[in-house]
N, C-alpha and C positions, 0 to 999 in steps of 0.2 A: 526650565522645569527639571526638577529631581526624578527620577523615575527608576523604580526600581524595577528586577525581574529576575522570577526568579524558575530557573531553569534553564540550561542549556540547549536544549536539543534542538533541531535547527527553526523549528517557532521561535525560542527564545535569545539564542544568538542572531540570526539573521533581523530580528527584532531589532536588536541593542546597538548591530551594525547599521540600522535605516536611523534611529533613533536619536545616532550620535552624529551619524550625515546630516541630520537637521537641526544639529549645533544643543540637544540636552545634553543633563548631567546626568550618563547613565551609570549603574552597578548591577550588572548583573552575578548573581549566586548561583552554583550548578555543586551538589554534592560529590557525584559521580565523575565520571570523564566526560569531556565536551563531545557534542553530536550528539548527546541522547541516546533512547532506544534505536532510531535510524541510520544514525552511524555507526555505533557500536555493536546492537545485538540487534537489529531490522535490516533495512532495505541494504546498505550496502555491503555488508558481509553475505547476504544473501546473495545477491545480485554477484559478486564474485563465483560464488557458488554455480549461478546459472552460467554465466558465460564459460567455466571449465566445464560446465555438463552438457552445455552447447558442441563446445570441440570435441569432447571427447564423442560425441554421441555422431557429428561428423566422420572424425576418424573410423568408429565402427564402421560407418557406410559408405568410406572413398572406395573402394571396389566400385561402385556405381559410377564415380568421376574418372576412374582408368586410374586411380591411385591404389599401390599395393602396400603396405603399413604391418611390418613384422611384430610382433614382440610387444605389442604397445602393452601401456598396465596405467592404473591409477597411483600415483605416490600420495598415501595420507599424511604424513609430514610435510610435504612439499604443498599441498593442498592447504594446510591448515595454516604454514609458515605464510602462504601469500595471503589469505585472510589477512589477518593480522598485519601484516606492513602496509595492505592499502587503506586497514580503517587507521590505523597510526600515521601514516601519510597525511591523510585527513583532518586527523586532530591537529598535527602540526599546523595544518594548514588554515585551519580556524586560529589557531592561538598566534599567528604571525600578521592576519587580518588584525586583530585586536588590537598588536600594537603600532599599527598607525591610527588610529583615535586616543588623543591622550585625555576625554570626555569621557572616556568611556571604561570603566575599574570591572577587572572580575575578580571577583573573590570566588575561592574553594572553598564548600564547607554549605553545613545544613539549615537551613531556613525554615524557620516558623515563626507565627506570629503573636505576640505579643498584646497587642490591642489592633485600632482597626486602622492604628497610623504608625503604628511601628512594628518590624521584625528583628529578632534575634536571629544573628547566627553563630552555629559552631562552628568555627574554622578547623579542618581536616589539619590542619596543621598544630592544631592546640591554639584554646583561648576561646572567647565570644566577642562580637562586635554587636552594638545595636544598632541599627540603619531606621530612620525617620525616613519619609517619602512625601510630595506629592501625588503622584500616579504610581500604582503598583498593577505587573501584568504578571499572575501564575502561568508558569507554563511547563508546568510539573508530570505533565505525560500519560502515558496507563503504565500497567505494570502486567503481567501475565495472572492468567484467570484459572484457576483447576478444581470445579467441585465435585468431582468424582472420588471414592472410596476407594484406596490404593496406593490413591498417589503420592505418599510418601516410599513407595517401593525401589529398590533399586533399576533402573533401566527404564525407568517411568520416565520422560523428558519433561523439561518446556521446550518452545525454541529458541531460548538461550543457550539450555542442557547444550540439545541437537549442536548447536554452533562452535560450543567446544570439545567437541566429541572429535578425539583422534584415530578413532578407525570406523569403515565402512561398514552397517552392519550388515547381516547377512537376510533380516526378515525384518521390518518392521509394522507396524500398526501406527494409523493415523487417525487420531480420533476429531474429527472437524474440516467441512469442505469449503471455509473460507479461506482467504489469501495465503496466509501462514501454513496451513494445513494442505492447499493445492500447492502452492510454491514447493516445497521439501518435500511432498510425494512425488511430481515431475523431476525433482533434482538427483531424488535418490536412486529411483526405480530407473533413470539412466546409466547411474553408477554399477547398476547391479542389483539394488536391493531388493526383494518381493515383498511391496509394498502392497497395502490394504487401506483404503480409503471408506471410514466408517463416517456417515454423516444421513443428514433428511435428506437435503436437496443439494445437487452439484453448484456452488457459486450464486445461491439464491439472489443476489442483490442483480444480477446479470439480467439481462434480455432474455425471453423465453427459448428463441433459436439458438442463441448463445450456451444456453445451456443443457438444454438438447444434446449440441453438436459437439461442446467440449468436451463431456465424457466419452464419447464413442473414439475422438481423436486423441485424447490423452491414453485411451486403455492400448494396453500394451501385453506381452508376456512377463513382466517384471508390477504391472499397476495395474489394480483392479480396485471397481470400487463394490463396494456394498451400502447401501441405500435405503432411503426410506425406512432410517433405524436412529434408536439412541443410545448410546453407551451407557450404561446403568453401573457399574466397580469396574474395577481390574483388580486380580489376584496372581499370587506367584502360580505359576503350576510344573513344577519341576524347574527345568532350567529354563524355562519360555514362560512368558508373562500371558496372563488370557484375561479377553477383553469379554465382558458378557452385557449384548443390547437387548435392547426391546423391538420390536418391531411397530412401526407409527400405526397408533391407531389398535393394536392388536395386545391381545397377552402374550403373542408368544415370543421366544427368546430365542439367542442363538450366541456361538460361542466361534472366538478365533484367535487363537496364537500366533503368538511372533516372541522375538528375541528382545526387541527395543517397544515402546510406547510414545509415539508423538502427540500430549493433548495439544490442541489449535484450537479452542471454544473459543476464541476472544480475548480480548484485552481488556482489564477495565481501568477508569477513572483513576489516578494515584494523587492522594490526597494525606498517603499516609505522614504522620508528623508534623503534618503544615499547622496542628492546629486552628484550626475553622473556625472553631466553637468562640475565642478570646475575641477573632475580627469580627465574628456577628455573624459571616457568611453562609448563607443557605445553600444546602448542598442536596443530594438526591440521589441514592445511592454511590454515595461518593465519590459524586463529580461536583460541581460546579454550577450553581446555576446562571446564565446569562439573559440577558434580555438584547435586542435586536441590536442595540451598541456595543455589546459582548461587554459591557458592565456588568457585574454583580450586584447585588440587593445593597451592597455598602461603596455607596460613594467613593469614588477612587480607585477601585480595586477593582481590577481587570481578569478575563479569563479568554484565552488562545488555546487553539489544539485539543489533544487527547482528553487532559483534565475536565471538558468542557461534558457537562450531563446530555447526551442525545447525541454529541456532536458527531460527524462523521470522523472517523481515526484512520488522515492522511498527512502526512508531513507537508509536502507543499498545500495542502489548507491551512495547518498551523500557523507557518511563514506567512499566507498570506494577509489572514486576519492582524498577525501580530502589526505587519507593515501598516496594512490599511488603518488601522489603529492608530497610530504612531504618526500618520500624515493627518489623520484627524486631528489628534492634539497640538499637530501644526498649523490647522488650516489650512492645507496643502489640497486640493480639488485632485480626488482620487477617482479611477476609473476602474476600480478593483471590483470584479464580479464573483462575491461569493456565493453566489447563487451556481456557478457555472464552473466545475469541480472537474477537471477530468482525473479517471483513475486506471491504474493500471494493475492487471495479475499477471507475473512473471514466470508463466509455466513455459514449457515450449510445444508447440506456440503460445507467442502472449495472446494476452486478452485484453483490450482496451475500452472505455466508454466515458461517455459524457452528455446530462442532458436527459430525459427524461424513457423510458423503456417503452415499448410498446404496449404491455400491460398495465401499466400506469396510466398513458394515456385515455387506455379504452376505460379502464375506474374512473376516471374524473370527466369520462365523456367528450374528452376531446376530438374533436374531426383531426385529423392526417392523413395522411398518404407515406406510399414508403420504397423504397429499392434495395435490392440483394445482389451485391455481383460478388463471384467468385473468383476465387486468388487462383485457380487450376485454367481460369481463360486468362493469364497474363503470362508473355515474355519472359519476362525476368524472372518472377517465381519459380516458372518451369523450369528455367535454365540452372535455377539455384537447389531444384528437388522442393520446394517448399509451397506447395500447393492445396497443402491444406487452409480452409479456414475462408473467409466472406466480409465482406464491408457492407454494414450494413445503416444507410439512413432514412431520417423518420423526417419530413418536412408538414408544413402546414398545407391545408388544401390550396390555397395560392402562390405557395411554392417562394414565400417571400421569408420566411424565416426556417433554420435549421430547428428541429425540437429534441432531434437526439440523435447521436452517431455510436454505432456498437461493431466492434473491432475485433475479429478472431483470425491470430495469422500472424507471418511474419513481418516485424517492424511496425507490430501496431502502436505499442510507442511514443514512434512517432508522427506518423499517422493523424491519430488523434485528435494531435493540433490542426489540422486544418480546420476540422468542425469548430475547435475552441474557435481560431480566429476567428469563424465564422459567426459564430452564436454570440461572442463578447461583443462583437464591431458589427450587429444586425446586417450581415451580409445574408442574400438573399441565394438561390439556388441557382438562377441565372449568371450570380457574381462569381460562384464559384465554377460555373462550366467555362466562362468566358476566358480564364485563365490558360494559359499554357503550360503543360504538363510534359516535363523532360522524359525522352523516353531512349534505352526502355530502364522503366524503375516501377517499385513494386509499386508506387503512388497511384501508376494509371488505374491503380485497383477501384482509390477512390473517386478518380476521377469518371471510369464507368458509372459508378455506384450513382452518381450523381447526375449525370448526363439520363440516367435509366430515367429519370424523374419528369427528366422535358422530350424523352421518345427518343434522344441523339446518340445513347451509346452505338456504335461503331462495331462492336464486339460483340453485340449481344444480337440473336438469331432474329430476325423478323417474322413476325407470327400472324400479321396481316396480310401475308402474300395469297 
């Protein structure tokens, strides 16, 4: 099979690389550099950022470990120079994967389509090629979203801006309390910055307790959030930028300054240049529409990831669709659960989940039951200062299936994964206590959490005495 794709980012390279494992003739097109928004300007530039805000945020507090730490300081070149060699580490490290499949051609350069069985592309290098196809999968990503009045201002961000930004600022403003918006207020307001976190609701897609708890543990003397508001412009006002909201529900307003502007509203659908309209493809506000094969309304043509109209915008979902796809066209008997998503928020502490919230289930009337245990009754937590934060699971009233696990705390992560295993492989809550649990390690967290469900945690106070 000929299959084209087009996108890099790791949907559509890890795609290409399953693809060509299963013996097609792939081409994948990527405009930009390989990785995508995720390696380039998302999760792992970021994710460096957290682990230096991590140590340093450490360092601040070894006086509490018997460690005394002179003189310490942040370097922003040195910060910014390591950025940069681990996502170009990265890239290399994609493009050296590539060439052991000699099935498998990238070409540089821009793609759009032609009719509903061919693409053009512009080679970055100069020239066009036209590529014919049996199967084609876009996997063309979002793009940063800012509809706010302003933002064309200087010191206005995205967070891409933010990610090349070579010094620390000293105030800034965060307009948005999802991932991108919580990720770079916890990163900065470590660093130092007097961050302002403007949005409705803390992490809304979270668990109710979850988001409760994570404002009160994220605030800080450097992070504050303000709430139950929406950003309405941003105007210069002298040498500091002011944000002016609304308050939900109300007329009245309110006004706050800072030096720098983070909007975080979201990413949407990038569909730009693909030309849609020549392949026939329906779109919706410019994404993608897919039907339950993740085909498009025209035969052939595929859609993975970001691009996709409604879809949830997680890199390991892109990758997994794209695979799952890709064994389809093989006939390859797949056990890929895209129903069964875990996701992560990289504040510190993270924040992890998968599986459906407690508020959802009570919307849809579902029976469950459920357990709480805290990270402040374990060993190794303690011993590590990291005590904030709860494992929390949601199981059926028979206790035979996981319905949801929500994670606030250290090494939620990886955590996580137990419940995937659990939920993907219908393991039941008995299958999961019966295990042995290495101690001491932050795990036994969830291992209480779990035991709390059949009366067995060990740890947890007895209240029938």
């Amino acid at each position: 099979m000929k299959l084209l794709i087009i996108g890099a980012g790791p949907g559509g390279y890890e795609t290409a690389i399953r693809a060509a494992q299963l013996g097609h003739d792939v081409t994948l097109v990527e405009k930009g550099e390989l990785g995508g928004t995720c390696l380039n300007i998302g999760c792992i530039p970021t994710k460096t950022l957290v682990k230096i805000a991590s140590l340093y945020k450490d360092i601040k507090r070894s006086e509490e470990f018997g460690i005394e730490v002179e003189g310490y300081k942040l370097n922003e070149e040195v910060i910014y120079e390591r950025k940069k060699k681990v996502v170009k580490s990265l890239q290399d490290g994609i493009d050296f994967l590539f060439k052991g499949y000699p099935n498998l051609t990238y070409i540089k350069g821009f793609a759009s389509f032609k009719d509903s069985k061919t693409v053009i592309v512009k080679k970055n290098e100069g020239g066009e090629e036209e590529l014919t196809f049996d199967k084609c999968i876009v996997a063309t990503g979002s793009k940063d979203m800012n509809p706010l009045p302003g933002k064309e201002l200087p010191n206005v961000l995205s967070s891409t801006d933010l990610l090349n930004l070579k010094e620390i600022p000293k105030s800034m403003i965060v307009i948005g309390t999802g991932v991108i918006g919580l990720e770079f207020a916890s990163i900065y307001s470590i660093f130092g910055t007097d961050v302002t976190v403007i949005g409705n609701n803390v992490f809304k897609v979270s668990d109710g307790e979850v988001q409760k708890r994570l404002k009160s543990v994220l605030k800080s003397d450097t992070l504050k959030f303000e709430v139950k508001q929406r950003a309405q412009k941003i105007e210069q006002d002298g040498d500091l930028l002011k944000v002016t909201t609304k308050m939900t529900g109300k007329d009245k307003e309110k006004e706050y300054n800072a030096e720098y502007v983070l909007v975080a509203l979201g990413r949407s659908c990038n569909t730009d240049g693909l030309n849609t309209e020549a392949a026939g493809l329906k779109t919706e506000k410019g994404g993608l529409v897919v039907d339950e094969n993740l085909m498009t309304n025209v035969e052939n043509i595929y859609a993975i990831g970001d691009v996709i109209y409604g879809n949830t915008q997680l890199a390991h979902l892109a990758s997994a669709q794209g695979i799952w796809l890709v064994e389809k066209f093989s006939n390859v008997k797949t056990k890929i659960r895209l129903d069964l998503v875990p996701s992560v928020l990289y504040t510190t502490p993270e924040v992890a989940m998968i599986g459906k919230t407690e508020e959802e289930l009570t919307e849809e009337g579902t029976e469950f039951i459920k357990s709480k245990f805290l990270y402040q009754s374990n060993g190794k937590a303690l011993s590590a200062s990291e005590t904030e934060g709860f494992v929390k699971i949601i199981a059926s009233p028979d206790k035979k299936k996981i319905l949801g696990c929500h994670i606030l705390g250290a090494e939620a992560d990886f955590m996580i994964h137990f419940a995937n295993i659990a939920m993907t492989n219908d393991l039941s809550v008995e299958d999961l206590t019966d295990m042995i649990y290495a101690h001491p390690t932050v795990s036994e967290v969830f291992k209480d959490a779990v035991e709390m469900l059949e009366d067995k945690s060990i740890n947890t106070p007895n209240t029938n005495k």
